[in-house]
N, C-alpha and C positions, 0 to 999 in steps of 0.2 A: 734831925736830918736823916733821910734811910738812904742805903745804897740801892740804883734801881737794877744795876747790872754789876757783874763783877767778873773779867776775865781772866783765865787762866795762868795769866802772869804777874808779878809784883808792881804794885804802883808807882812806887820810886824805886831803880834799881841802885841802891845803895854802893856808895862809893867812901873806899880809906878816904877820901876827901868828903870835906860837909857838902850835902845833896843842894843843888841850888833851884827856884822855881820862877815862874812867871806867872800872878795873877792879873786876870782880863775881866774885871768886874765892871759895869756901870755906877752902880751903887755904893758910896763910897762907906757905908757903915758896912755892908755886906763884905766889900772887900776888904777891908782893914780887918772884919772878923776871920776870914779866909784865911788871911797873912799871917794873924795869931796863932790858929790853928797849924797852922804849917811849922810855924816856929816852935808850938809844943810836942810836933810828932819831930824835931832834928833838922828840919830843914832851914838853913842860916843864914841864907844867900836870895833874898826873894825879891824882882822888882813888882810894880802892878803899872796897871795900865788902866782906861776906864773904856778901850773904843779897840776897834779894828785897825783905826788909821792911827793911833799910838803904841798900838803894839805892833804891827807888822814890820816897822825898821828894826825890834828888835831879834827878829826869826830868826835871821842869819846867823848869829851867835847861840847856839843850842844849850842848853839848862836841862837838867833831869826831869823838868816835869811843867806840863802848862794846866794852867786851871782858867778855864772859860765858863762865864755864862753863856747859854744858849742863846737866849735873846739881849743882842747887842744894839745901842742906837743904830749903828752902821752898817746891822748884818747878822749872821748866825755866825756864833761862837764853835759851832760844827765846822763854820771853813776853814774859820784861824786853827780849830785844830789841826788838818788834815794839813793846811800850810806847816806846820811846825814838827809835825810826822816826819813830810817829804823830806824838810832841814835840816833830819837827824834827830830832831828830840825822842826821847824813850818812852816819854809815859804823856798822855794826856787826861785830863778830867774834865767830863765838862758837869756845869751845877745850869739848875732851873728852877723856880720857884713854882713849877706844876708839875703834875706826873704827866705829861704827853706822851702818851704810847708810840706817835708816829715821830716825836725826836727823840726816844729811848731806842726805836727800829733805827732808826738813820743814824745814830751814837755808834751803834752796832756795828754798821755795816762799815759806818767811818774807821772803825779800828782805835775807840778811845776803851781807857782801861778802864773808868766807871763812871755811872753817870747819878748826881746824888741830887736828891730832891730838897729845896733851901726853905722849903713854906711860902706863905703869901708875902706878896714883896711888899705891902705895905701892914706887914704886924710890925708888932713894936720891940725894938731891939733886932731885928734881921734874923742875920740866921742864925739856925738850931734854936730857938726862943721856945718852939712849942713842944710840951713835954712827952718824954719818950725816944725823944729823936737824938741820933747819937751825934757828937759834934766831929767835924770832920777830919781830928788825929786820931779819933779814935774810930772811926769808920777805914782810913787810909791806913792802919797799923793790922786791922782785919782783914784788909785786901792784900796786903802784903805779906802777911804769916799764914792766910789759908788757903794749899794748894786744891786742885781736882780732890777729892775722893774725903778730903781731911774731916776729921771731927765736925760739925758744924756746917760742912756745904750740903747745900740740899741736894738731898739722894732719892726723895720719895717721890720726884717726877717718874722714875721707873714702875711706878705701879698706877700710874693715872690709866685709867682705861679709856677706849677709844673714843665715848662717849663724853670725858671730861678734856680729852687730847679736842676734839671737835668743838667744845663751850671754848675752850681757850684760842680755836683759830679764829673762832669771829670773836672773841674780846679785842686780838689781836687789830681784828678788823675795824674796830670801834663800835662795835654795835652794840644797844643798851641789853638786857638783860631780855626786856619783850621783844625785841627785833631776833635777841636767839630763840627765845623760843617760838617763833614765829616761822624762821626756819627751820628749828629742829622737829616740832611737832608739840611743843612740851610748852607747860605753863610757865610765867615768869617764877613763880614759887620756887619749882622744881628747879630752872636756872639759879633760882640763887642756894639750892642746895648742893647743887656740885661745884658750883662754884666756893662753899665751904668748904665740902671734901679737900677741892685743889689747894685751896688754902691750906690747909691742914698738912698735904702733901708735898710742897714749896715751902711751906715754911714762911708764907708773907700772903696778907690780905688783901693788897695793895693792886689793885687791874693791872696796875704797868709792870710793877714788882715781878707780878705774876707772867706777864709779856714776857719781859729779861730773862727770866730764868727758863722760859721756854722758850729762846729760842739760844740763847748761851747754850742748851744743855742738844738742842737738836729735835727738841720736842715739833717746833711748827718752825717754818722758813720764808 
């Protein structure tokens, strides 16, 4: 599982009291893996939910942290976020089992603290199954111990040039790799070379990875 965005703030703001959460899975293998995870990064206290309309009676009473899938039977797990914002809660997360650029944009702008990618919903075993991908206490303990500037955050968006600043705003856009170079002037080849480079520079291969971190960082808006 990779993190596609990572704000400035800690995930769970940690309290002398054990941290409590709310998981808003559909999937009930996925969410009982969530619940685990949560339990092996400290947090003690977890309901889950499977929908919009079973978790919204519990908003009023505020919990350290909500964990939403994106795509809900009932709806986008982006609303129950922002509902649980308004209600006080501190930290949101929401999980999706694809990189969508345009709901890691909309994660963004909602004000959740990360947005982690779960793989395909029907591989076997749920999430974090495929390998390399970190499981989510240990994703949520990196979002929590690494501030702005720290060891480890990516810094090298500072030297994208404006050439690879420009590949990244139509990524941004959704556009395939020929569609940039189409409007840029340049062959898909040469798009998928700077689009290396950026890699290299970010820190992640990832299209959307690459979105998140440009626009976390102020690179494209």
């Amino acid at each position: 599982m990779s993190v596609l965005l990572e704000q400035p703030t800690s995930l769970v703001a940690y309290r002398p009291s054990k941290p409590t959460a709310m998981v808003v899975v559909a999937d009930p293998r996925v969410r009982s893996t969530v619940t685990r995870h949560l339990w092996a990064l400290g947090v003690r206290d977890v309901i889950e939910a499977s929908s919009i309309a079973e978790a919204r009676p519990r908003v009023g009473n505020p919990r350290d942290i909500c964990v939403a899938d994106v795509h809900l039977p009932d709806g986008s797990g982006l609303t129950l976020l922002a509902e649980t914002r308004a209600a006080g809660w501190p930290n949101g997360l929401a999980l999706s089992a694809a990189d969508d650029i345009g709901a890691v944009r909309n994660a963004l702008a909602g004000g959740v603290k990360g947005y982690v990618v779960t793989g395909t919903r029907n591989s076997p075993g749920g999430l974090g199954t495929r390998p390399g991908l970190a499981p989510l206490g240990a994703t949520a303990a990196r979002m929590q111990r690494r501030p702005p500037g720290a060891p480890g955050h990516p810094s090298g968006y500072r030297e994208l040039s404006g050439r690879e600043v420009e590949v990244l705003r139509l990524v941004a856009e959704g556009q395939s790799n020929k569609a940039i170079g189409v409007s840029m002037g340049l062959s898909a080849l040469t798009v998928k070379s700077h689009l290396a480079r950026i890699a290299r520079k970010l820190g992640t291969g990832d299209r959307a990875g690459m979105v998140a971190v440009a626009l976390r960082t102020g690179i494209i808006h």
